[in-house]
Backbone as JSON Lines, residues from 0, in Angstrom:
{"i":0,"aa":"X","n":[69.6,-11.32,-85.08],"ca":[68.67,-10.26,-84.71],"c":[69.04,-9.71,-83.34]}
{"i":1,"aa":"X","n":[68.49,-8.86,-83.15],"ca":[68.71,-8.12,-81.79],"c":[68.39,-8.72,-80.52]}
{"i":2,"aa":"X","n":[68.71,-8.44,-79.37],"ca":[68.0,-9.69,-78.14],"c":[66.55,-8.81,-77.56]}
{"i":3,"aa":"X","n":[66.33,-7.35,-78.3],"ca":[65.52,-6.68,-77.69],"c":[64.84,-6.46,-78.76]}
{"i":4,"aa":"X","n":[64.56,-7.53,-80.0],"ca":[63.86,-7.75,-80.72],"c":[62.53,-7.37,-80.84]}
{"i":5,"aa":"X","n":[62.0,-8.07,-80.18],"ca":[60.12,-7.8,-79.38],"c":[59.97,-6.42,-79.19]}
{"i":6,"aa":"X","n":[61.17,-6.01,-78.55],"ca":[60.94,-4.69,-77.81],"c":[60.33,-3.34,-78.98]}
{"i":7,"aa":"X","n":[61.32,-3.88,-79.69],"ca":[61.74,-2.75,-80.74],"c":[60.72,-2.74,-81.88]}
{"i":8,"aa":"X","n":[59.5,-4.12,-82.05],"ca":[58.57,-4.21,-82.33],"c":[57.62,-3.36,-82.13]}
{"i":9,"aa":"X","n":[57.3,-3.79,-81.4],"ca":[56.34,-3.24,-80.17],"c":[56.29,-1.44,-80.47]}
{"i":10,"aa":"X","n":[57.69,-1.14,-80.3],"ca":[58.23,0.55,-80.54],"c":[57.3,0.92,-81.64]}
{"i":11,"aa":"X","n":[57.81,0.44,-82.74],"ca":[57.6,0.24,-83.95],"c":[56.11,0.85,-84.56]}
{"i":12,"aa":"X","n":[55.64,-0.64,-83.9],"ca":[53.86,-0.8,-84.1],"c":[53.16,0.64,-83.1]}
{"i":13,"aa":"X","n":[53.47,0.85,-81.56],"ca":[53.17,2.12,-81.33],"c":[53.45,3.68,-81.83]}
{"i":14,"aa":"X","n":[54.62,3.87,-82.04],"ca":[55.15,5.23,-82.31],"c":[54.15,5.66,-83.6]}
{"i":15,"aa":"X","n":[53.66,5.01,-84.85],"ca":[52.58,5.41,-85.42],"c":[51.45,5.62,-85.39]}
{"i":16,"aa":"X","n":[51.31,5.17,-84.45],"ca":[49.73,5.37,-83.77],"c":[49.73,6.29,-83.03]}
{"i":17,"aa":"X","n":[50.54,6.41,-82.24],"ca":[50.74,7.7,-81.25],"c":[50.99,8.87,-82.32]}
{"i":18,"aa":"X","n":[51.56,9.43,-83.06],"ca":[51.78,10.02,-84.2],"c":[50.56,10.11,-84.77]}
{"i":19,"aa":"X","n":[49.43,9.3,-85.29],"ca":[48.59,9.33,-86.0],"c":[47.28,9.94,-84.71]}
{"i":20,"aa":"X","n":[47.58,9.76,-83.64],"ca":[46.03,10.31,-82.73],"c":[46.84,11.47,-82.67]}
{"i":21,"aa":"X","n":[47.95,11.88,-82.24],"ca":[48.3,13.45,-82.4],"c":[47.85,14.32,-83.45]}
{"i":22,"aa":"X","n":[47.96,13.51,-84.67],"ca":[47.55,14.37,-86.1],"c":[45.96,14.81,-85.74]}
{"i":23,"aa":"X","n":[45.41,13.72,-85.54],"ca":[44.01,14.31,-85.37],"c":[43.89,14.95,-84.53]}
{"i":24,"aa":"X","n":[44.52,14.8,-83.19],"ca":[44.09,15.76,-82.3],"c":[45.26,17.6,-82.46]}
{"i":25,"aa":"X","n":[45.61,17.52,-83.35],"ca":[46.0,18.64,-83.97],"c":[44.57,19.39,-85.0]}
{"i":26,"aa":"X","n":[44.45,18.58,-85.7],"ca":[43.34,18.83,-86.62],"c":[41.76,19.55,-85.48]}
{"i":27,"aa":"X","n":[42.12,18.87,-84.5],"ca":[40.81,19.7,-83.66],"c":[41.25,20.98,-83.1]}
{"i":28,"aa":"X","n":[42.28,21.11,-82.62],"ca":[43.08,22.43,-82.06],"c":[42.89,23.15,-83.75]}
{"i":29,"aa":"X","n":[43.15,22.7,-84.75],"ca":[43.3,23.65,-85.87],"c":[41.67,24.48,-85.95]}
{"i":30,"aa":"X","n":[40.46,23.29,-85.6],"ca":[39.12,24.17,-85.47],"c":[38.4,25.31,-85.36]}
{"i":31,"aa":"X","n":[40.04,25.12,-83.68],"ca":[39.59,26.59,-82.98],"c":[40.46,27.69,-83.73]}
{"i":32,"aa":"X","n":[41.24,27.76,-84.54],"ca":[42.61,28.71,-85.28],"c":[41.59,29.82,-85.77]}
{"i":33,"aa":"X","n":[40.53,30.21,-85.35],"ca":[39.77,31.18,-86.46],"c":[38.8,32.06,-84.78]}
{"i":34,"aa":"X","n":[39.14,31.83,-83.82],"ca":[38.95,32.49,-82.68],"c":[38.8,34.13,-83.12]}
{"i":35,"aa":"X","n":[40.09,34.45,-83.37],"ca":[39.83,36.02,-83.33],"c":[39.43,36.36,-84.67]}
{"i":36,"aa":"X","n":[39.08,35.24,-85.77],"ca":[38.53,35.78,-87.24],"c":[36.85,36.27,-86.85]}
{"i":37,"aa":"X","n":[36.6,35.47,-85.94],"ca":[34.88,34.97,-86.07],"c":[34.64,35.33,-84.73]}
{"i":38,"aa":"X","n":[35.59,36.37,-84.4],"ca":[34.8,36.56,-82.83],"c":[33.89,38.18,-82.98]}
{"i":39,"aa":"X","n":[32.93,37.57,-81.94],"ca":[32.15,39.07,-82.37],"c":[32.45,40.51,-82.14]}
{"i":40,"aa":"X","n":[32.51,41.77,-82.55],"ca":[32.92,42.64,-82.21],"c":[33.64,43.4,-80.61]}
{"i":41,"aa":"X","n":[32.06,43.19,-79.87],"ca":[32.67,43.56,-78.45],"c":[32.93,42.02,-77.38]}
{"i":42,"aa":"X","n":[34.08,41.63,-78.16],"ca":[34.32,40.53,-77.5],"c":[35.79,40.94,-76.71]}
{"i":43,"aa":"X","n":[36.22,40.15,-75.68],"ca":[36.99,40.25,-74.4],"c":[38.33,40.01,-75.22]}
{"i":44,"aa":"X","n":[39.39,41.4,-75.75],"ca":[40.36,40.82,-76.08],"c":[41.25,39.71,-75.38]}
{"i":45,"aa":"X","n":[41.17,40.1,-73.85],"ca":[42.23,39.39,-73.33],"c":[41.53,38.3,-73.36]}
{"i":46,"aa":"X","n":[40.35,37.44,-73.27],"ca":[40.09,36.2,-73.64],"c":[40.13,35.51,-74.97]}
{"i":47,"aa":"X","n":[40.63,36.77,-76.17],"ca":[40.88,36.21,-77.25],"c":[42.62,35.93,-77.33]}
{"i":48,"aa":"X","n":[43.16,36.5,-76.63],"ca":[44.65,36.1,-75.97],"c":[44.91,35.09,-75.56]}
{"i":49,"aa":"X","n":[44.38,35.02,-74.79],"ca":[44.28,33.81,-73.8],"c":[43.81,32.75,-74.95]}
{"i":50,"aa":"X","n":[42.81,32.47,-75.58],"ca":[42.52,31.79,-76.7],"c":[43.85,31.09,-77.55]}
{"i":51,"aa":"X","n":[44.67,32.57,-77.98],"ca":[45.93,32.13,-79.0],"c":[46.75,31.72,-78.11]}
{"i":52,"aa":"X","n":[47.66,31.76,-77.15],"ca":[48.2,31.38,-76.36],"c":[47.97,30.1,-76.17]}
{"i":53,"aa":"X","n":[46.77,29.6,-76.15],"ca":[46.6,28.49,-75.64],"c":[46.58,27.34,-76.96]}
{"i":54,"aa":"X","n":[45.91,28.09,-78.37],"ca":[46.01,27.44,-79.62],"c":[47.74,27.1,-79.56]}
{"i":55,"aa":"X","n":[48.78,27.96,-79.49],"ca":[49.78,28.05,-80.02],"c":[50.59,26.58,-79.19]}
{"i":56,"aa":"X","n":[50.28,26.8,-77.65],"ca":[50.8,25.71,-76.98],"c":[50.14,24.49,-77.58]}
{"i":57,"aa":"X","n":[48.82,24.45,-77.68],"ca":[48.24,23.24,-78.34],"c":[48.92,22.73,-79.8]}
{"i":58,"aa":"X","n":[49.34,23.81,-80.61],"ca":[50.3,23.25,-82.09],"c":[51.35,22.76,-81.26]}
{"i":59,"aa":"X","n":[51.98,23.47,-80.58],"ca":[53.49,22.74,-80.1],"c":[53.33,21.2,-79.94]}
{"i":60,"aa":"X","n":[52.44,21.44,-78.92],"ca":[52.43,19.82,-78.18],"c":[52.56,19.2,-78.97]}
{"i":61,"aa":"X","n":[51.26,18.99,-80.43],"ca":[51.12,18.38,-81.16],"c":[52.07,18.22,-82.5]}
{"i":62,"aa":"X","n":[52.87,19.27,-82.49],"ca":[54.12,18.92,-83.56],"c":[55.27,18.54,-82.84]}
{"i":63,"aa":"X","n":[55.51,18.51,-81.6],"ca":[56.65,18.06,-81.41],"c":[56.07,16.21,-80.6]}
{"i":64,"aa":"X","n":[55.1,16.06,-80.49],"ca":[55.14,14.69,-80.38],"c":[54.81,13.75,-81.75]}
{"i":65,"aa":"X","n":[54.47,14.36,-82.75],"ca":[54.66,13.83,-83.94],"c":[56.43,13.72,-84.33]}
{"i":66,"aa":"X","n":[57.27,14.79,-83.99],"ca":[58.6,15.04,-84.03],"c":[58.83,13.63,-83.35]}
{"i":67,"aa":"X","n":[58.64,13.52,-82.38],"ca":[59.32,12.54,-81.23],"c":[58.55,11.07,-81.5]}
{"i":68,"aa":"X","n":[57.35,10.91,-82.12],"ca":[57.15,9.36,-82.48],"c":[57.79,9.02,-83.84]}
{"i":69,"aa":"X","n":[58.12,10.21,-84.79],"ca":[58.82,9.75,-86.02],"c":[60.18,9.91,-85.41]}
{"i":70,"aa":"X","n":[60.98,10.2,-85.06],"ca":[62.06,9.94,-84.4],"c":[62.34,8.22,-83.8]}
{"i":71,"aa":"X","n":[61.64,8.16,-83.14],"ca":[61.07,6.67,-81.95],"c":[61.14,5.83,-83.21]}
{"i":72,"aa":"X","n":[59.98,5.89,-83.73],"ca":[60.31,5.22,-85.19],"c":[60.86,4.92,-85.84]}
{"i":73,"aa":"X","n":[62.16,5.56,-86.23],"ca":[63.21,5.3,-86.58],"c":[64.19,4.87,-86.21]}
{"i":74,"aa":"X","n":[64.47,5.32,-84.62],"ca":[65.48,3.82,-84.1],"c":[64.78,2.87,-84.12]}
{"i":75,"aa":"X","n":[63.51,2.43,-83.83],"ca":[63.33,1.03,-83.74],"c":[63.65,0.79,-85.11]}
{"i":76,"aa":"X","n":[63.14,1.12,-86.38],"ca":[63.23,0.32,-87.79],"c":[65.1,0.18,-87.72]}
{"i":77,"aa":"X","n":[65.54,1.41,-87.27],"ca":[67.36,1.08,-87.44],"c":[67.59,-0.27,-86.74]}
{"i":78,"aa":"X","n":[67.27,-0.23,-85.37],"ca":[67.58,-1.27,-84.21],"c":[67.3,-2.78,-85.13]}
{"i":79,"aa":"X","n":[66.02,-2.68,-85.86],"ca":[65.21,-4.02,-86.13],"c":[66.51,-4.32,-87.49]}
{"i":80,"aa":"X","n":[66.98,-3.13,-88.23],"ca":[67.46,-3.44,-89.38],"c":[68.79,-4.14,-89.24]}
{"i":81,"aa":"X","n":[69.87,-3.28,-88.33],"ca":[70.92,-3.55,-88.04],"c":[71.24,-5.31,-87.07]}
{"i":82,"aa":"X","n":[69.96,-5.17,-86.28],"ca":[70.34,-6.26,-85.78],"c":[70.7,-6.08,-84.4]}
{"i":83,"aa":"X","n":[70.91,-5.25,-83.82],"ca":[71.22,-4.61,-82.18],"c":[70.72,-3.76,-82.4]}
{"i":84,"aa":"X","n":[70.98,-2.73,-80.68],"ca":[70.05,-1.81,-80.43],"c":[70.71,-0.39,-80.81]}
{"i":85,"aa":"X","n":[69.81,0.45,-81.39],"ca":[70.68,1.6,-82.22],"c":[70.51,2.81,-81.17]}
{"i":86,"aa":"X","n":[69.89,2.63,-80.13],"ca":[69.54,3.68,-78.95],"c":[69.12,2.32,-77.62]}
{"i":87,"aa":"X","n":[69.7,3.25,-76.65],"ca":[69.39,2.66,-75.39],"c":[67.58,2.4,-75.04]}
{"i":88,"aa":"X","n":[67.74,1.53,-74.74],"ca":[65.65,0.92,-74.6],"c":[65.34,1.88,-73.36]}
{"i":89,"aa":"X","n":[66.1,3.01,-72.63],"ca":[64.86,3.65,-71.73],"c":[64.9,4.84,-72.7]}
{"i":90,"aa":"X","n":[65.29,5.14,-73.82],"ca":[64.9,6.34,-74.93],"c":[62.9,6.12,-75.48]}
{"i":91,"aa":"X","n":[63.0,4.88,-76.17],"ca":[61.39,4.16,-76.03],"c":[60.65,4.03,-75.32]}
{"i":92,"aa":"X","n":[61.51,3.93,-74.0],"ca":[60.48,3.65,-72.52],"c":[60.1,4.94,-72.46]}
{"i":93,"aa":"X","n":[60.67,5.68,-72.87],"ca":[60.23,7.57,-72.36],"c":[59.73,8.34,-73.26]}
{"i":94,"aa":"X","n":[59.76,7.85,-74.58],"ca":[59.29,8.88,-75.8],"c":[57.54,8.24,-75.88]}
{"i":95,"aa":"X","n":[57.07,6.85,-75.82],"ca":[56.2,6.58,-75.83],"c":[54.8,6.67,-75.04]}
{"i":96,"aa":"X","n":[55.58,7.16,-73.54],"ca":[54.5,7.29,-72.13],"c":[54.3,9.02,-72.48]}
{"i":97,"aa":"X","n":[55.59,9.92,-72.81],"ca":[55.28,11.12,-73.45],"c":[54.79,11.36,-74.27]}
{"i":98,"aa":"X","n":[55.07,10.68,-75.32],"ca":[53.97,10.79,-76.55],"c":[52.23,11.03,-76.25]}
{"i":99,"aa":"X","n":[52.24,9.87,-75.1],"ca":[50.65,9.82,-74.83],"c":[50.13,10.95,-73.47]}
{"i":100,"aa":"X","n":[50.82,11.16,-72.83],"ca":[50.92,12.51,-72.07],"c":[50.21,13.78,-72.77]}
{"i":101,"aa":"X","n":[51.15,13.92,-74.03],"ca":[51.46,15.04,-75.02],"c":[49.98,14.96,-76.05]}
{"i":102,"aa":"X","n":[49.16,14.01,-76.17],"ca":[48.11,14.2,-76.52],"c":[46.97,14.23,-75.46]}
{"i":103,"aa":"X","n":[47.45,13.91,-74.4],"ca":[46.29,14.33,-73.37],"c":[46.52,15.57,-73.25]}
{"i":104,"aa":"X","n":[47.4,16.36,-72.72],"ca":[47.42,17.84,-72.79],"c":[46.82,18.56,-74.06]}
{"i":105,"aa":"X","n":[47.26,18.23,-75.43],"ca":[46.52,18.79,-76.32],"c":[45.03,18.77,-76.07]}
{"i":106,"aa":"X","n":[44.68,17.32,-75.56],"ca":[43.31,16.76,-75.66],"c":[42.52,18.55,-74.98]}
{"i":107,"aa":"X","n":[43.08,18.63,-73.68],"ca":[43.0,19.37,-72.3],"c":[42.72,21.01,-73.39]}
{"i":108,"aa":"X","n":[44.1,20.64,-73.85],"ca":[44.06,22.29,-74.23],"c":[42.94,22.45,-75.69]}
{"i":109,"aa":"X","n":[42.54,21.5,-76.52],"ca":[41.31,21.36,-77.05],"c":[40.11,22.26,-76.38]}
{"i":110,"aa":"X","n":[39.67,21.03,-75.48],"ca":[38.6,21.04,-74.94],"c":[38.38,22.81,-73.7]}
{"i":111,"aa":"X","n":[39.69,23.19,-73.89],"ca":[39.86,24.49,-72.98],"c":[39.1,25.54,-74.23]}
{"i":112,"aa":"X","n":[40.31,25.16,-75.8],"ca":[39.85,26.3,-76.72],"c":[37.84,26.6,-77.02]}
{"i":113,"aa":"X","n":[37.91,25.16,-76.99],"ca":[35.83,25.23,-76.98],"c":[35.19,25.95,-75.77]}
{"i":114,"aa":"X","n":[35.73,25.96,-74.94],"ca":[34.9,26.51,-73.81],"c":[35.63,27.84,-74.41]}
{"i":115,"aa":"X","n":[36.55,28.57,-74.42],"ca":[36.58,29.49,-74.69],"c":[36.1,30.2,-75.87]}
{"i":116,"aa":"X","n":[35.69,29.47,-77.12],"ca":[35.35,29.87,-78.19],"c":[33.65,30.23,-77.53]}
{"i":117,"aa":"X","n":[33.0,29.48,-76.72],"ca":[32.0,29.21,-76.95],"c":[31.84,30.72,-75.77]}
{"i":118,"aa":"X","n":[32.35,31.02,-74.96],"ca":[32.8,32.33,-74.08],"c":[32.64,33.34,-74.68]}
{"i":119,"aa":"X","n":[33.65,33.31,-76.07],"ca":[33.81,34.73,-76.51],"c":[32.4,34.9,-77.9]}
{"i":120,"aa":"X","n":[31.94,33.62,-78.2],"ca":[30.2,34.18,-78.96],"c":[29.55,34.4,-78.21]}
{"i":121,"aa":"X","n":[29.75,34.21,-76.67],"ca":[28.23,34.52,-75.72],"c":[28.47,35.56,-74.72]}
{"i":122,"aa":"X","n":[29.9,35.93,-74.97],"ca":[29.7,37.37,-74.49],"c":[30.91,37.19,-73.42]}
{"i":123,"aa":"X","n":[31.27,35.64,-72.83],"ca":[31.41,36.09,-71.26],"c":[31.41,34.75,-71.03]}
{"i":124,"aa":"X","n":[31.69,34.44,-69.58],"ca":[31.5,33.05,-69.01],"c":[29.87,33.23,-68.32]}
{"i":125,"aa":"X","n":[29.56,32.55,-68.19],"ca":[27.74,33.1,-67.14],"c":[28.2,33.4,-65.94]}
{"i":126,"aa":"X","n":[29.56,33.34,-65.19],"ca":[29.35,33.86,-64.29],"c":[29.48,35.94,-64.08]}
{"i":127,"aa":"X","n":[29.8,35.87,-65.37],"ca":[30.37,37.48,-65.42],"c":[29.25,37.85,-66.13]}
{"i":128,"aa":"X","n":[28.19,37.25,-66.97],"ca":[26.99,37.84,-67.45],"c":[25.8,38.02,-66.39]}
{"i":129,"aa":"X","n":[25.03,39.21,-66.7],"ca":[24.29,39.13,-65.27],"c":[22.9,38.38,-66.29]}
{"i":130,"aa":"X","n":[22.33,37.93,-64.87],"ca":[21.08,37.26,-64.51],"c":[20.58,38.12,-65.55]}
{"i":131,"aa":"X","n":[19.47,37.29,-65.88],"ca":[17.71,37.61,-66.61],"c":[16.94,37.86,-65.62]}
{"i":132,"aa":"X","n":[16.65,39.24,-65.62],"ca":[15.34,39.42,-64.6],"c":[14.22,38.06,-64.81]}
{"i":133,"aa":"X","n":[13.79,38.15,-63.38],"ca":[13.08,37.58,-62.69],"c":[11.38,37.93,-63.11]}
{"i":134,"aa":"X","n":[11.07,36.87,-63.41],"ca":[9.18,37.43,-63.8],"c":[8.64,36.93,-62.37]}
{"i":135,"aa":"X","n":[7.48,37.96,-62.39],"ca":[6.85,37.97,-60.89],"c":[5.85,37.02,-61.31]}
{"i":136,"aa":"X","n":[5.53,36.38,-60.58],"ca":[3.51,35.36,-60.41],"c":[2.94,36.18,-60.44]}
């Protein structure tokens, strides 16, 4: 067996999991994919821009770190099969801390598309909507 045996375990058992919270957190970025279907008429194009732009980076993230844990994945099963190491061990050291990077940013760019979805049904951010008059005593 390999002397970086454990290591390549370890790879193994993570790179699907990391892969599998990306999927879902793709599946929430997919939520927002209907921004400019369901936005209301006099809504802020350039915040519906800004919207896709930001969906589109959110697919990336999330397909190319699925790209890069099924990749990861596969040298380790080669490494584990062959018996030595089929890629140098700082390739794992670096695809796996990215992997989880790469769903925090999605996470980020998620939680950006909701505030913006929730922007373009209410018109605006509150700071660009004006005040409700004031009732007198």
């Amino acid at each position: 067996m390999a002397s970086h045996e454990s290591f390549w375990i370890a790879v193994a058992a993570a790179a699907p999991v990391i892969a599998l919270a990306a999927i879902v957190a793709l599946t929430d970025t997919a939520r927002a994919a209907g921004l400019d279907r369901y936005a209301p008429d006099g809504a802020d194009p350039d915040l519906i821009r800004a919207a896709q732009k930001l969906l589109r980076s959110g697919y990336a993230a999330g397909l190319v770190n699925i790209v890069l844990q099924a990749v990861t994945l596969l040298l380790a099963l080669l490494s584990l099969a062959a018996g030595h190491d089929q890629a140098p061990l700082i390739v794992a050291e670096i695809t796996a801390p990215f992997g989880i990077f790469l769903l925090f940013a999605g996470g980020m760019i998620a939680i950006a598309l909701r505030i913006a979805a929730g922007y373009i049904e209410r018109g605006g951010p509150p700071i660009l909507r004006p005040l409700p008059p004031r009732r007198s005593r």
